[in-house]
FIVEX-98708 format. One line per field, with one value per atom (N, C-alpha, C): atom name; y, x, z. Coordinates in steps of 0.001 Angstrom, whole numbers, plus 524288, in hexadecimal, padded with zeros to 5 digits. Last residue first. Layout:
BEGIN
site c(CA, ...) .
y c(Y, ...) .
x c(X, ...) .
z c(Z, ...) .
***
This chain:
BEGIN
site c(N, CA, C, N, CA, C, N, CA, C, N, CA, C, N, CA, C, N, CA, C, N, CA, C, N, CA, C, N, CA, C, N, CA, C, N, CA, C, N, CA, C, N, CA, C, N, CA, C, N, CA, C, N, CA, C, N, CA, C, N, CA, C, N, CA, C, N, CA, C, N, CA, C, N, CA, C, N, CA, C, N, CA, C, N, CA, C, N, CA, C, N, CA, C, N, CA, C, N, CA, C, N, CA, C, N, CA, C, N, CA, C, N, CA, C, N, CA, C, N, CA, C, N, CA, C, N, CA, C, N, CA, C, N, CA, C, N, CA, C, N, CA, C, N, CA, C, N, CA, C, N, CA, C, N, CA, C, N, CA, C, N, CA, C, N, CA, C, N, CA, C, N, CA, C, N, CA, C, N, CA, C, N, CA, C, N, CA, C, N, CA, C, N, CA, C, N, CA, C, N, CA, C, N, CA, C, N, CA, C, N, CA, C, N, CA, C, N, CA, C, N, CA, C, N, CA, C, N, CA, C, N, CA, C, N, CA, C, N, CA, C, N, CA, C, N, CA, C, N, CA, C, N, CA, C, N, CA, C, N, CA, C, N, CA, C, N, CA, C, N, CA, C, N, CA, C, N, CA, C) .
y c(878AA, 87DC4, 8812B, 86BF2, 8703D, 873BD, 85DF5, 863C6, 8685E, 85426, 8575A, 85CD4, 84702, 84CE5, 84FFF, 83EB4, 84137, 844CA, 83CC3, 83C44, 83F9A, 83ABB, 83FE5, 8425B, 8318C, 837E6, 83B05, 82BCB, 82C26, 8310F, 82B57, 82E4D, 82E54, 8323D, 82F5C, 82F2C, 83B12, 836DE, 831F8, 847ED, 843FC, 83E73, 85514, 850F5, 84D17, 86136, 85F08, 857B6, 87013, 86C53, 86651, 87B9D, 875E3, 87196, 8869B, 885C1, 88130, 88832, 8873B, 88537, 88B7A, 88A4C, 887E8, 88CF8, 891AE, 890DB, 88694, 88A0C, 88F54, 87E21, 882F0, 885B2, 879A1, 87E60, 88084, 8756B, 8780D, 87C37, 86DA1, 871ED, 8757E, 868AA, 86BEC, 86DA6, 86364, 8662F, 86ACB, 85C85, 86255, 8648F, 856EC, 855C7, 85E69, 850B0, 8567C, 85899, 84690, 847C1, 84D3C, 84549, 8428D, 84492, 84D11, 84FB3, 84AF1, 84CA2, 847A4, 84AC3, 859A3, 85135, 84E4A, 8640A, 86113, 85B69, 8726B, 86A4F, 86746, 87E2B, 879FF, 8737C, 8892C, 8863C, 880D0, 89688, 89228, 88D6C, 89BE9, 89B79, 89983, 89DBA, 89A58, 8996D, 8995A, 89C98, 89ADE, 89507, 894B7, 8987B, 89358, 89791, 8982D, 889DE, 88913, 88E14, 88AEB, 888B9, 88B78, 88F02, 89296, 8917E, 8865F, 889FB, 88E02, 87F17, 87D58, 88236, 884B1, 88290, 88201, 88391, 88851, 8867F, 878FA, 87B8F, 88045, 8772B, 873CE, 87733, 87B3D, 87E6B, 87B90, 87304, 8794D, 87AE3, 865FE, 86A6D, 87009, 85DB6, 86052, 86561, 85224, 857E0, 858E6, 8442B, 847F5, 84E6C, 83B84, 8404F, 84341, 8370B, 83545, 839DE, 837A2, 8386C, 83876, 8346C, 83A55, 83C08, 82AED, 83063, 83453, 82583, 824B7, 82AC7, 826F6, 829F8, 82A97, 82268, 8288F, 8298B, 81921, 81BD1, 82191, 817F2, 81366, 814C0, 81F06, 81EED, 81A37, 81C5A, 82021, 821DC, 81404, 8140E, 817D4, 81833, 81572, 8136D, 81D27, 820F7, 81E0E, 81543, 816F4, 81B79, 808B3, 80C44, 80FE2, 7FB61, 80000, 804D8) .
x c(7C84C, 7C77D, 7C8BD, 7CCF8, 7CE54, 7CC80, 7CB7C, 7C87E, 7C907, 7D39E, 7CF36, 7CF2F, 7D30D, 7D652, 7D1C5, 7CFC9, 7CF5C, 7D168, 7D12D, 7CC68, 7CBEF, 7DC6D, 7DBF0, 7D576, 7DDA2, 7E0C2, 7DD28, 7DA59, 7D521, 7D968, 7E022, 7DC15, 7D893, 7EDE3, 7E956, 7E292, 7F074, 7EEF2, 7ECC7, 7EF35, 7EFC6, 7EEC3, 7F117, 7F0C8, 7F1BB, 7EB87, 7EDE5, 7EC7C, 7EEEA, 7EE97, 7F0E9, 7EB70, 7ECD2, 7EBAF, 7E847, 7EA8F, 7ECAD, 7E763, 7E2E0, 7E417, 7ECCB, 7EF62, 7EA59, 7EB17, 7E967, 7EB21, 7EE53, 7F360, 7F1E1, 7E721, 7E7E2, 7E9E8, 7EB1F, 7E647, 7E6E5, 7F31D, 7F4A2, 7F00E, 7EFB0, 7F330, 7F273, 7EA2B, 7E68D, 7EA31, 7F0EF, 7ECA6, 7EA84, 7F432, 7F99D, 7F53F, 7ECE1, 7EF08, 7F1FD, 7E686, 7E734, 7E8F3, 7E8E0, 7E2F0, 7E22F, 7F0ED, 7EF2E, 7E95D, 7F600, 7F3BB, 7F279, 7FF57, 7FE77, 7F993, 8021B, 802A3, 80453, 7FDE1, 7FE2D, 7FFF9, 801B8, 8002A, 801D5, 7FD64, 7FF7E, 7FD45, 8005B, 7FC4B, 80036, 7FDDB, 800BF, 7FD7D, 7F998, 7F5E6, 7F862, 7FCB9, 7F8FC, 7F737, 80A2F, 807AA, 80203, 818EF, 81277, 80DE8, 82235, 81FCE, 81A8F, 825F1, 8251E, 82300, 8253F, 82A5C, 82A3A, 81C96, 820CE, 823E8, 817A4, 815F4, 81967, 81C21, 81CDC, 81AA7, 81AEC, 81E02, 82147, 80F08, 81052, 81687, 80FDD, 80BE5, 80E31, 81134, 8148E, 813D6, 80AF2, 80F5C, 8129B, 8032F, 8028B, 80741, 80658, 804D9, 8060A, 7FD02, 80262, 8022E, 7F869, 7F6D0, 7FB2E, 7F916, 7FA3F, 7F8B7, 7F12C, 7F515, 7F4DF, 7E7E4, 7EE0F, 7F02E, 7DFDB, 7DF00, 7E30E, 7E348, 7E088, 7DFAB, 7E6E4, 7EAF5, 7E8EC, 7DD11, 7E0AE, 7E453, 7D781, 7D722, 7D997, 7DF6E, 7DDA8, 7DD9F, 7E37F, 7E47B, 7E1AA, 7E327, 7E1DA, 7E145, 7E978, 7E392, 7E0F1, 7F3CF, 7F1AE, 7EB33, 7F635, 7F61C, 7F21B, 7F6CD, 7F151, 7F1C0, 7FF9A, 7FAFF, 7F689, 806F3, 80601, 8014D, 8011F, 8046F, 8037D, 80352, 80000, 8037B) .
z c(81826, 81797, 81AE2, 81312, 8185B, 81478, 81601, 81383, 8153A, 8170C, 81833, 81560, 81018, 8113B, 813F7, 80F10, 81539, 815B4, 8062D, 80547, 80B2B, 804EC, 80303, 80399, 80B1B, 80D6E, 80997, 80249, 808AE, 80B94, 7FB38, 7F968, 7FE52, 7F9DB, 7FCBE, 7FD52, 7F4CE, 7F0C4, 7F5BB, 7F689, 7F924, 7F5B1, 7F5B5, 7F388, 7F756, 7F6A2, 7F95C, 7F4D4, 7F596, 7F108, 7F4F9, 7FBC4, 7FB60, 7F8FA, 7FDFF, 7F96B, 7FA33, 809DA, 806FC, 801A0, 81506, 81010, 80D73, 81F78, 81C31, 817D9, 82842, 82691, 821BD, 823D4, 829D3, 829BF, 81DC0, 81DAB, 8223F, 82115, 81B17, 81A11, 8277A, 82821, 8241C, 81F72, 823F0, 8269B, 8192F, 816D3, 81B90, 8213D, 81DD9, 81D30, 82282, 8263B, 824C9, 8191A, 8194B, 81FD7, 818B7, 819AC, 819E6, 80D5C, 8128A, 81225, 80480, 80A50, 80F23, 7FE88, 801E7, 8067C, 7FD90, 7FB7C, 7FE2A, 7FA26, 7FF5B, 7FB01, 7F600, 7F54A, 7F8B3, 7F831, 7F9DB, 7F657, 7F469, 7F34A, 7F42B, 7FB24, 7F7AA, 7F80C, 80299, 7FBC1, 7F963, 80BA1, 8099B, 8056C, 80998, 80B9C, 80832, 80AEE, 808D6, 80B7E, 80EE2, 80DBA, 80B30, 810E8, 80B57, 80B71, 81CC6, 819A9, 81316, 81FE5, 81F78, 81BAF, 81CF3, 819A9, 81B15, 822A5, 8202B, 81BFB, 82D27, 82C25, 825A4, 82CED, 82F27, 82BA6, 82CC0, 829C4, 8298D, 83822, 8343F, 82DF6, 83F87, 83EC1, 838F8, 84055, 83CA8, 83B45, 83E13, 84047, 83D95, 8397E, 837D7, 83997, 83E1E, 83C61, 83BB8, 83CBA, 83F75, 83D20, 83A69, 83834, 839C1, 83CEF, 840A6, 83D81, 836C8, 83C3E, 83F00, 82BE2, 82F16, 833A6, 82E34, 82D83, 82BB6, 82F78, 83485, 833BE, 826B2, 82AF0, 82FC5, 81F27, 81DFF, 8227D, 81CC4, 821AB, 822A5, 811D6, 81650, 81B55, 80D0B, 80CDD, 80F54, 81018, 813E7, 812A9, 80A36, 80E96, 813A8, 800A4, 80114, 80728, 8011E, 7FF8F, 80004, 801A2, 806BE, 8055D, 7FE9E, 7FC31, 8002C, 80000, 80000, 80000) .
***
């Protein structure tokens, strides 16, 4: 078994066990790369949107997110 059909076996266990990514990491990582909100981000590999919901909180809306798991990509969640 291949490890992308691994983790659509597991969807809900590694929605519920994945850990969150804390704020400051975000903070961090948009100093690093100087980004600011109207750049336009690509996510790969989102999972269940773990990055995704940092990435809104932070006021970033311009996100292009991919995932080829197809039960990760069915539990992504919906951020407004």
């Amino acid at each position: 078994m291949e490890n992308k059909e691994t983790f659509n076996l597991v969807t809900h266990e590694y929605e519920r066990y994945r850990p969150v990514y804390p704020s400051e990491m975000f903070d961090d990582i948009f100093t690093y790369l100087n980004l600011n909100n109207e750049d336009s981000i690509l996510e790969i590999g989102c999972g269940t949107g773990q990055a995704t919901g940092g990435l809104v909180s932070k006021d970033y809306t311009n996100i292009t997110c991919i995932e080829l798991c197809s039960n990760l990509a069915g539990a992504h969640q919906t951020f407004h």
